[in-house]
N, C-alpha and C positions, 0 to 999 in steps of 0.2 A: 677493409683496406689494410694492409701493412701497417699502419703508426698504431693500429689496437697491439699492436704486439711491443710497444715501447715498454722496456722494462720499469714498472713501480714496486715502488717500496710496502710494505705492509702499510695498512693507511692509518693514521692516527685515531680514529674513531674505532676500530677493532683493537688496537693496542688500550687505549683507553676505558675499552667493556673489558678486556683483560685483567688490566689493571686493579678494576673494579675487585672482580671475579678474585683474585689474590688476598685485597687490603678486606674482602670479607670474610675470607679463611683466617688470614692473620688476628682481627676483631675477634672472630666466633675464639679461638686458643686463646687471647690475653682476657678475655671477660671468661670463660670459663674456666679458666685458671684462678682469676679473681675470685668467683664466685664458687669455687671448691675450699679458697684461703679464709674468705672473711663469711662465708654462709648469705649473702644479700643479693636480692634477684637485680640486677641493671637494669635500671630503666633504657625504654628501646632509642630514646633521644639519645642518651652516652653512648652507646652503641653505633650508633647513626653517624655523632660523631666522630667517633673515633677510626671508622674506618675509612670516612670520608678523608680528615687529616692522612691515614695510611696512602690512600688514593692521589692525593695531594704531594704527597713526598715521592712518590715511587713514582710519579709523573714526571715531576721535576727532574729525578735523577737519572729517567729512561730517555730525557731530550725530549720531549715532548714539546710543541711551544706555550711561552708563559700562561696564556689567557685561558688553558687545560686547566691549570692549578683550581683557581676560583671554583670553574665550575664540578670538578671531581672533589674539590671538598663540600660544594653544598650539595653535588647528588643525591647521596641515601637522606638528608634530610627533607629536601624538598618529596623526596619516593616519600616519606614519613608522613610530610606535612599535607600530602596531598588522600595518603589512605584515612587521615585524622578528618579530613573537608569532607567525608564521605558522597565524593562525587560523583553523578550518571556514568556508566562506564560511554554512553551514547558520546560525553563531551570528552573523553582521551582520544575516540575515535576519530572527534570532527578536527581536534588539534593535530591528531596524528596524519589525516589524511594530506589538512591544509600545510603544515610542514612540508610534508613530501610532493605536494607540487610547488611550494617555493624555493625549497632547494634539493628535490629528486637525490642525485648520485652525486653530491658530495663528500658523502663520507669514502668515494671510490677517487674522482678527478681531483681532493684537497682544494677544490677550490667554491671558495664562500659566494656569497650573495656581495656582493662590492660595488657599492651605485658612487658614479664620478659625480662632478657635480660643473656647474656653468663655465665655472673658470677654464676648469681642465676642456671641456668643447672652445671656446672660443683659443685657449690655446692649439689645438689642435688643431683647428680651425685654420690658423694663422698658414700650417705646416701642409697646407695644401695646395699643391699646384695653381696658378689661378690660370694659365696660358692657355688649358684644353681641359675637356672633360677625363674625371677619374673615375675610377672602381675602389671602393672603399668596404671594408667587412670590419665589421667590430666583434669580433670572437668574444661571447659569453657578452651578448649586448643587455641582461638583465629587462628592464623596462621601457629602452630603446630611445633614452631620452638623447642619448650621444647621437646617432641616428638620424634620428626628426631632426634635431637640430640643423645639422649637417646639409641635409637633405632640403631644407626650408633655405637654405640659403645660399646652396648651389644646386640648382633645380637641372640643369644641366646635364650633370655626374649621376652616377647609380651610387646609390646606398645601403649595404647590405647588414643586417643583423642577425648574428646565430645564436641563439640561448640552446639551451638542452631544458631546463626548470617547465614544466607546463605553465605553471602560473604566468609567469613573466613573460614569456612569449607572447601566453592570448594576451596580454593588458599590452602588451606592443600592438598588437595586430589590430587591437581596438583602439587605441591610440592614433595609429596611424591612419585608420579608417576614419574615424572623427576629423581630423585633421586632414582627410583627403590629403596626404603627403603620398608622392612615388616611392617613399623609402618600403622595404620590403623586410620582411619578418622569415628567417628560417628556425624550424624546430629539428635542434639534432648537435651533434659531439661537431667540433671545429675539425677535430683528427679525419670526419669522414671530408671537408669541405677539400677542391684541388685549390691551393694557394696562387697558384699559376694566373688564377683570374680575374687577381684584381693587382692594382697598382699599390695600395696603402694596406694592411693589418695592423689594427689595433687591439691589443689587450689589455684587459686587466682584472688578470688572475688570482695567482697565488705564486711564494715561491721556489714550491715545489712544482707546478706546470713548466717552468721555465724554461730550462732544459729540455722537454722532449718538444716544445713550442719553436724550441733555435734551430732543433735537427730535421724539423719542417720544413719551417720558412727558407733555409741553407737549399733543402731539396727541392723546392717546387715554389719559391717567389722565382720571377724574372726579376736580369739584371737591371738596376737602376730600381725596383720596389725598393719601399721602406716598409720598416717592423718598428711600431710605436710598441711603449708599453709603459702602464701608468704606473708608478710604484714602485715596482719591480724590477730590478736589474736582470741582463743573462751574467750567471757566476760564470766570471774568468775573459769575457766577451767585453770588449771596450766600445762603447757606443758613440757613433759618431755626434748626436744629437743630445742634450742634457739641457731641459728647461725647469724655472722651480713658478710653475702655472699658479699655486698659492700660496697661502702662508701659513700651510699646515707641515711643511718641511719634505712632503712627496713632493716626487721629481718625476718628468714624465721623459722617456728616454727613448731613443730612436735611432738602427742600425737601416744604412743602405747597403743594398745588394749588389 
């Protein structure tokens, strides 16, 4: 479809193996240089750390967001700590594999694994027609607990969930099975879903989705849809809807078409 061609930016998880790839060059020059001055081998932990701290700074100063820092400074240690546990390579595999079906192609869509929680459904909840039956899609429905919920309680309306993650889909699907709920589980990118078809979208992203999420919903909601979104503002877009669902200081915000 067309919205695969929305312009993105280099994604921070490639800038960030970059990064890396740099503050190890820079490490490998300042300990060799060290160790040409004072003749003493560096232990590989200084090293670890110090390029980590490198990785650290050069993150910070490329825009990166904050929560980058932390972990590009503990990287090559934990890489350290983890060759020193001399572990089966059989269990990087099983971590490797389970990571990427909980969160697949995030290091491509910038957007994380973000589970809502009761309040925010029952808020939402609130923001739903009660007069006739809706069409509801929760883009990147995670676990599907928004969903079920929804779906349990307006038995009426369809209910639709799209994850892209394999994991989180099936434990939807299973979920919803158990539950004998009519809420419905799709596996695949929101960009391929037609907007057109339901009354309500909700997300919650990241907010770098935002943007090519607005130039969407703008193209292919019908007039009178709403576009929720938990969290997350559209930059520059003033929203007609502004609720604060908890008292975690997120706000769940909502534009009509």
């Amino acid at each position: 479809m067309q919205y695969r061609n929305f312009p993105l930016s280099p994604t921070p998880a490639l800038r960030a193996l970059a990064i890396q790839g740099v503050s190890f060059v820079l490490a490998l020059v300042v300990i060799s240089a060290g160790e040409l001055v004072w003749g003493d081998k560096t232990p590989l932990l200084l090293w670890a750390l110090l390029q980590g701290a490198s990785a650290a700074a050069l993150s910070r100063l490329s825009g990166l967001a904050s929560w980058w820092v932390p972990i590009q400074l503990l990287f090559p240690a934990a890489l350290l700590g983890a060759q020193e546990l001399d572990l089966p390579p059989v269990f990087f595999l099983c971590l490797f594999v389970f990571f990427l079906a909980l969160y697949w192609t995030t290091f491509r869509t910038q957007v994380p694994f973000y589970p809502s929680g009761r309040v925010t459904w029952a808020a939402i909840a609130e923001l739903l027609p009660a007069e006739r039956p809706i069409r509801f899609v929760d883009i990147g429905s995670g676990l599907g607990g928004l969903v079920l919920h929804l779906s349990e309680r307006r038995p009426e309306s369809r209910f639709v969930g799209v994850e892209l993650a394999p994991l989180p889909w099936l434990l939807s699907c299973v979920r919803a099975f158990l539950a004998r709920s009519r809420a419905r589980f799709i596996r695949g990118d929101y960009l391929d879903l037609d907007f057109a078809e339901y009354d309500i979208v909700f997300a919650f992203l990241s907010p770098a989705a935002m943007p090519a999420l607005w130039r969407k919903a703008c193209t292919q909601m019908p007039k009178g849809a709403l576009l929720l979104s938990y969290e997350f503002p559209i930059p520059g877009v003033e929203p007609d809807i502004v609720l604060p669902p908890d008292n975690r200081g997120a706000m769940l915000f909502g534009w009509r078409m």
